[in-house]
C-alpha positions as CSV (number, residue, x, y, z in Angstrom):
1,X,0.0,0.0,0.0
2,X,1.3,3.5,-1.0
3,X,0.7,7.0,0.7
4,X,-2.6,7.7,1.3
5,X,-4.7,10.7,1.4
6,X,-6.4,9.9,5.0
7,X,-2.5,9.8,6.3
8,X,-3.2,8.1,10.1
9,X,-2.1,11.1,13.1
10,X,0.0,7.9,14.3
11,X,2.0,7.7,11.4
12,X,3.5,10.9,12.4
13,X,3.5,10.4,15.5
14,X,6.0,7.6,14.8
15,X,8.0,9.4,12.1
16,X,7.9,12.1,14.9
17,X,9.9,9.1,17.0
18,X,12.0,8.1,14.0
19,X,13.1,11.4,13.7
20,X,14.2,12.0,17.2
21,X,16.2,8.5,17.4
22,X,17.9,9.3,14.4
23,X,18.6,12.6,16.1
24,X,20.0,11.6,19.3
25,X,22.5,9.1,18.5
26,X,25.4,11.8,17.8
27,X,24.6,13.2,20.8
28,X,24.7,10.0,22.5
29,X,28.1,8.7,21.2
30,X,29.9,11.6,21.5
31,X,29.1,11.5,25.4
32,X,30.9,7.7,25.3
33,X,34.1,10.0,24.5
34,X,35.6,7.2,26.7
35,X,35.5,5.0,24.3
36,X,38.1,5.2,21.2
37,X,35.7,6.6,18.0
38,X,36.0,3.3,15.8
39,X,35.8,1.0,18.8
40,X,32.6,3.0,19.5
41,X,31.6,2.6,15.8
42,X,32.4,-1.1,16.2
43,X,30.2,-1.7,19.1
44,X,27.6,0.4,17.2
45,X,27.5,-1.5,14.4
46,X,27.5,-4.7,16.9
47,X,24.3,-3.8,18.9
48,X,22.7,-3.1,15.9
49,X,23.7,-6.5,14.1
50,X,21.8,-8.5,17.4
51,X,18.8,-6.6,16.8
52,X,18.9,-7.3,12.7
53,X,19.3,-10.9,14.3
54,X,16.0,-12.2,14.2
55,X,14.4,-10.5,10.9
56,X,17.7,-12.0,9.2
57,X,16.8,-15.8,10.0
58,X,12.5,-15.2,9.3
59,X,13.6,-13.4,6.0
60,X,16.1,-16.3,5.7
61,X,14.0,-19.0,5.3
62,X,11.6,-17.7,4.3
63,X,13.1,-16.9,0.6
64,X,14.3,-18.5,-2.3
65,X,18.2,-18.3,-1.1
66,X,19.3,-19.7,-4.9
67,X,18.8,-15.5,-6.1
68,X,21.3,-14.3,-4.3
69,X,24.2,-13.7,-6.3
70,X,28.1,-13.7,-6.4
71,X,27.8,-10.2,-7.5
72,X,25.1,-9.4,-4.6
73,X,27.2,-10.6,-2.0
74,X,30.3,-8.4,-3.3
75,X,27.5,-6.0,-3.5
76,X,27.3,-6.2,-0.1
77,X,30.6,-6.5,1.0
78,X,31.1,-3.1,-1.1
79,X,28.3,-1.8,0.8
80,X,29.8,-2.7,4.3
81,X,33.2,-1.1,3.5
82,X,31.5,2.3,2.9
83,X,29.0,1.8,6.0
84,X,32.3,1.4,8.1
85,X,34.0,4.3,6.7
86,X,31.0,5.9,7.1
87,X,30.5,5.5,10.5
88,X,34.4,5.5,11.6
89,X,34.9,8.9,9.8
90,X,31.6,10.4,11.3
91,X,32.1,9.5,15.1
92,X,35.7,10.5,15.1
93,X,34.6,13.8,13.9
94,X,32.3,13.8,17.2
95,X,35.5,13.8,18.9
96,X,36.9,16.6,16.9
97,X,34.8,19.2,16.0
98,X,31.4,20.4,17.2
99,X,27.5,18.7,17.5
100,X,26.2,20.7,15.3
101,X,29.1,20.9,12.6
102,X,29.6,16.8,12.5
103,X,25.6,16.8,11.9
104,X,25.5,19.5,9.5
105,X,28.3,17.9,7.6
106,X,27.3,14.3,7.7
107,X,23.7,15.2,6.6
108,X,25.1,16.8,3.3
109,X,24.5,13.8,1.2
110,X,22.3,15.2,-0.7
111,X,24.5,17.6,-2.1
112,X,27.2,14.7,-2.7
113,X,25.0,12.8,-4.8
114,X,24.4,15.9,-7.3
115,X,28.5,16.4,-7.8
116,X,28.6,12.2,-7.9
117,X,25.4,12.7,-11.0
118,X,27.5,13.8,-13.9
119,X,29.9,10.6,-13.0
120,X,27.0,8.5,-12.8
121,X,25.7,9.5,-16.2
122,X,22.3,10.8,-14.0
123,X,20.7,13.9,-16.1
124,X,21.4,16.9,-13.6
125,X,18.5,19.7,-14.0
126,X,18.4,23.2,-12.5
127,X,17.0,22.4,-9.0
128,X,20.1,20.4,-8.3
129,X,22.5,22.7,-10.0
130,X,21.0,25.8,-7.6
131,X,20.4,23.5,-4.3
132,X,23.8,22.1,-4.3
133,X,25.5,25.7,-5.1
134,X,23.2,26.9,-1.9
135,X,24.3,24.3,0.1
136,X,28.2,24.1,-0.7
137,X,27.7,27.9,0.0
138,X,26.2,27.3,3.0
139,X,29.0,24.7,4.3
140,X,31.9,27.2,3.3
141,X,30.6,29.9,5.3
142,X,29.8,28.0,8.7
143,X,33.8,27.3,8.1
144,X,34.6,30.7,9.4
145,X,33.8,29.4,12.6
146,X,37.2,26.9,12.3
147,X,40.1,27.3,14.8
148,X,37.1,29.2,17.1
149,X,37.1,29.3,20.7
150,X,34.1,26.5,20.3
151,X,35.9,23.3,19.5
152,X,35.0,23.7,15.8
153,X,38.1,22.3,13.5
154,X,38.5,21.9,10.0
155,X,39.3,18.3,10.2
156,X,36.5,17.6,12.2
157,X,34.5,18.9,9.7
158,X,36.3,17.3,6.4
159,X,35.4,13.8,8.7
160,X,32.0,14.1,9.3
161,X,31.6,15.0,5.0
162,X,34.0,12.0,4.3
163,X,31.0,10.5,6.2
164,X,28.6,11.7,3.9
165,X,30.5,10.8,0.8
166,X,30.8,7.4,1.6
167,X,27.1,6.8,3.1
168,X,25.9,7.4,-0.5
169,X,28.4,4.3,-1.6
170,X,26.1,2.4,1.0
171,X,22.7,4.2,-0.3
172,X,23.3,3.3,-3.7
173,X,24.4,-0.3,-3.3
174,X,21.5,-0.5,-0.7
175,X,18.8,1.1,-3.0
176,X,19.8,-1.5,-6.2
177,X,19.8,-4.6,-4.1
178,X,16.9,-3.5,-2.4
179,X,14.8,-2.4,-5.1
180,X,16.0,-4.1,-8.4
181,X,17.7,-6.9,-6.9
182,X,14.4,-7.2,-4.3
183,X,16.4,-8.8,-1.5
184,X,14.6,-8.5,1.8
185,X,15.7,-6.0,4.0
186,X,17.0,-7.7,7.1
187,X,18.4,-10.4,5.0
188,X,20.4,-7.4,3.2
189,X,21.1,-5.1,6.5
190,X,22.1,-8.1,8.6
191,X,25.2,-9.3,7.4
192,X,26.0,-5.7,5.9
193,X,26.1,-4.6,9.5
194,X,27.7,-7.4,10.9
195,X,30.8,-7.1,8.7
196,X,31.2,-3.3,8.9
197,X,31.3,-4.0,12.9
198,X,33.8,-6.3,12.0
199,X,35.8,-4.3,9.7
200,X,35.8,-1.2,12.1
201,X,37.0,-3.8,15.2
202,X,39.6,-4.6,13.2
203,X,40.5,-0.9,12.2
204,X,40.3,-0.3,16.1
205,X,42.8,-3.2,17.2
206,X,45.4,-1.7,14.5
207,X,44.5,1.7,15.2
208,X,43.9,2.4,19.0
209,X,45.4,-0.8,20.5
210,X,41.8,-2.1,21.1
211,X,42.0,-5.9,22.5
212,X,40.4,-9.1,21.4
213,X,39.1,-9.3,25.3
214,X,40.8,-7.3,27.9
215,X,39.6,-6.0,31.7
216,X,39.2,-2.9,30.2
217,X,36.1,-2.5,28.6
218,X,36.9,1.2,26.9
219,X,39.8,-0.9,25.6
220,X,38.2,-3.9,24.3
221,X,36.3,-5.2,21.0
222,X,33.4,-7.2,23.4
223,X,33.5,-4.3,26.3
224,X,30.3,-3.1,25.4
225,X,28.6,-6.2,27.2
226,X,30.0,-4.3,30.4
227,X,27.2,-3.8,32.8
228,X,28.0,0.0,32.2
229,X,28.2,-0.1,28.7
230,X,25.3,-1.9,27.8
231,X,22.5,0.6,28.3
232,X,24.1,2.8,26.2
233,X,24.8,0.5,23.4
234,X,21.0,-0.9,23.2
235,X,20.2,2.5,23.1
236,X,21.9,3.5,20.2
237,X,20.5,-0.1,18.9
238,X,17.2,-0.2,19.8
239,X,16.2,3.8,19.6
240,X,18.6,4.9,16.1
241,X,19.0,1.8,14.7
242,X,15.4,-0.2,15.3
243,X,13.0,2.8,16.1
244,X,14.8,4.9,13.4
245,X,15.1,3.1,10.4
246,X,12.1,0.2,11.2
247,X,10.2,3.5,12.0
248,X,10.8,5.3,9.1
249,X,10.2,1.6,6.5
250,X,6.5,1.6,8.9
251,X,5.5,5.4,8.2
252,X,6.0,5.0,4.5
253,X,3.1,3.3,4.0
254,X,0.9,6.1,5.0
255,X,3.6,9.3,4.1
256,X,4.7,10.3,1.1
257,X,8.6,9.5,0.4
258,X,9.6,13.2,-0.2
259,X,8.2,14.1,3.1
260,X,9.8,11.6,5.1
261,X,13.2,12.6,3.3
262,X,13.0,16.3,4.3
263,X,12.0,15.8,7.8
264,X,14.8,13.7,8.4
265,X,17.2,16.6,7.1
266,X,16.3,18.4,10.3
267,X,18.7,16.0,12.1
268,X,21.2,18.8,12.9
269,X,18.8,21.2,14.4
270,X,17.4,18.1,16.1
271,X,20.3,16.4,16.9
272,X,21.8,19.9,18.3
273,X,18.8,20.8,20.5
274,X,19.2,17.4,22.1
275,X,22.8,17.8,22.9
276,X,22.0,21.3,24.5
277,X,19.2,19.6,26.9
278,X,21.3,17.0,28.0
279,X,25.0,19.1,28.4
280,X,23.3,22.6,28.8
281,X,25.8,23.8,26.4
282,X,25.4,24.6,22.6
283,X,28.3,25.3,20.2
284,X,26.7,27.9,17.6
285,X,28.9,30.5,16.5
286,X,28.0,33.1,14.2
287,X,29.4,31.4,10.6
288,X,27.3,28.6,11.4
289,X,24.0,30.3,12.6
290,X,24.1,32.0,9.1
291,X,26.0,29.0,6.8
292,X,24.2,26.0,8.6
293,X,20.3,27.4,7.2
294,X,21.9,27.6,3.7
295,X,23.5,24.2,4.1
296,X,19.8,22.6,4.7
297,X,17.9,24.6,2.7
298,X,20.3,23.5,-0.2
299,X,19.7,19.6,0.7
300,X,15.9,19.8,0.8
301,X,16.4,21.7,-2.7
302,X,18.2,18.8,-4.1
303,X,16.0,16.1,-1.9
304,X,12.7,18.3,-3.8
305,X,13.8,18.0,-7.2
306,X,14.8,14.2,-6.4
307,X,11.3,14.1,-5.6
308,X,10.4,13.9,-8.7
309,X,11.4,10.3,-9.3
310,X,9.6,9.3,-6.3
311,X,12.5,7.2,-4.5
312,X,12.4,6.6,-0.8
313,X,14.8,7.9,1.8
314,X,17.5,6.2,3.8
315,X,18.6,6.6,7.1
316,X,22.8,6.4,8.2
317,X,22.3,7.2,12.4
């Protein structure tokens, strides 16, 4: 069933929920500063991979396994590499510039995928062309704020784009296998997620010393099933990854697409409020209050005129 006309006040009421568990999981992590930023992508990626758990085997059994394809598993091997750079890239930039900043600049997708059309051989019309030139606008001038008194640096901020560049490798491959390739979503997600935990876990022993199993949880690939460590990580797995993204696949059959898509680009504002409530503090200095409207008002431009082809959104928190 599509978007109706007699749209259910539940339905957005949940996207309402989706929107706010997407929101709060920067927030979130970067308050497990502890915790080395892959290592905390890792155990990220990990929480979320037990909840996938049990869609994965239904869906598993459930279908005709002999589809699946060499090329869908490389597919999806492809697709874990850019979910792990995607995440690894964002949460270190948590640690290394501000809330609002890592948000604006890992939300910019949109804008990546117009400078990615001409590549791609995708026609590129007008409202692209004038949304992305508003949004890259828009990012350049909230970089005045770099080197500021706030925490704001310009690596911070090249990391949390990086993470927008590579979570449209991850759209992309997601979007064909889902769509053309029809494989069912937890089936697809599961093992996706599984190996980009693994991946990062592996990036975090070579990088930050992490251990196979230590007494030192901050320190160690499993630590997250510390007693003070696992609240935090079923959070981020049950309200971001479960509520978020099962929210959002649930709402679509009552909300148009488009809609969906451009509510969820309020993340930053969102994601920043959230971060103010829970530290009383909010980094906003003058470049980014006027650079960080332009940045979203470019993205729903693009997301608009993307509209047009009718193509659901995807969600990276």
């Amino acid at each position: 069933m599509g978007p109706s006309d007699s749209t259910p006040v539940y339905a957005y009421v949940l996207l309402g929920i989706a929107l706010f568990a997407v929101s709060s999981a920067g927030a979130v992590l970067q308050q497990m500063g502890e915790v080395p930023p892959l290592l905390r992508a890792s155990w990220r990626m990990q929480g979320t991979s037990l909840v996938l758990l049990p869609g994965f085997v239904y869906q598993w059994y459930r279908m005709d396994r002999s589809t699946l394809t060499r090329d869908d598993w490389l597919l999806m091997l492809a697709s874990s590499a850019f979910l792990a750079l995607h995440f690894g890239s964002w949460i270190w930039s948590l640690d290394n510039t501000s809330l609002v900043h890592s948000l604006l600049f890992v939300t910019s997708h949109p804008l990546v995928v117009v400078a990615l059309m001409p590549i791609l051989g995708t026609a590129v019309r007008r409202g692209h062309v004038t949304g992305a030139l508003v949004g890259f606008v828009g990012a350049a001038i909230t970089l005045g704020d770099v080197s500021g008194s706030d925490g704001v640096t310009l690596w911070g901020d090249i990391a949390a784009f990086f993470g927008a560049v590579t979570v449209v490798g991850y759209l992309f491959i997601g979007r064909h296998l889902r769509s053309k390739r029809s494989i069912p979503v937890f089936v697809y997600a599961f093992p996706v997620t599984l190996l980009a935990g693994m991946m990062l876990a592996a990036s975090s022993i070579g990088i930050e010393g992490t251990s196979l199993t230590g007494s030192v949880a901050e320190s160690s690939m499993l630590g997250w099933g510390e007693a003070a460590w696992i609240p935090w990580v079923a959070y981020l797995s049950l309200g971001p990854g479960l509520c978020g993204h099962t929210g959002i696949n649930t709402i679509l059959r009552w909300i148009p697409p488009i809609i969906v898509s451009i509510t969820l680009l309020f993340e930053p504002v969102i994601g920043g409020l959230i971060g103010w409530l829970w530290t009383g503090e909010l980094t906003l200095g003058i470049w980014t209050a006027l650079g960080g409207p332009l940045m979203l008002s470019g993205a729903i431009m693009v997301t608009l005129e993307e509209g047009r082809n009718d193509r659901a959104p995807e969600v990276h928190s």
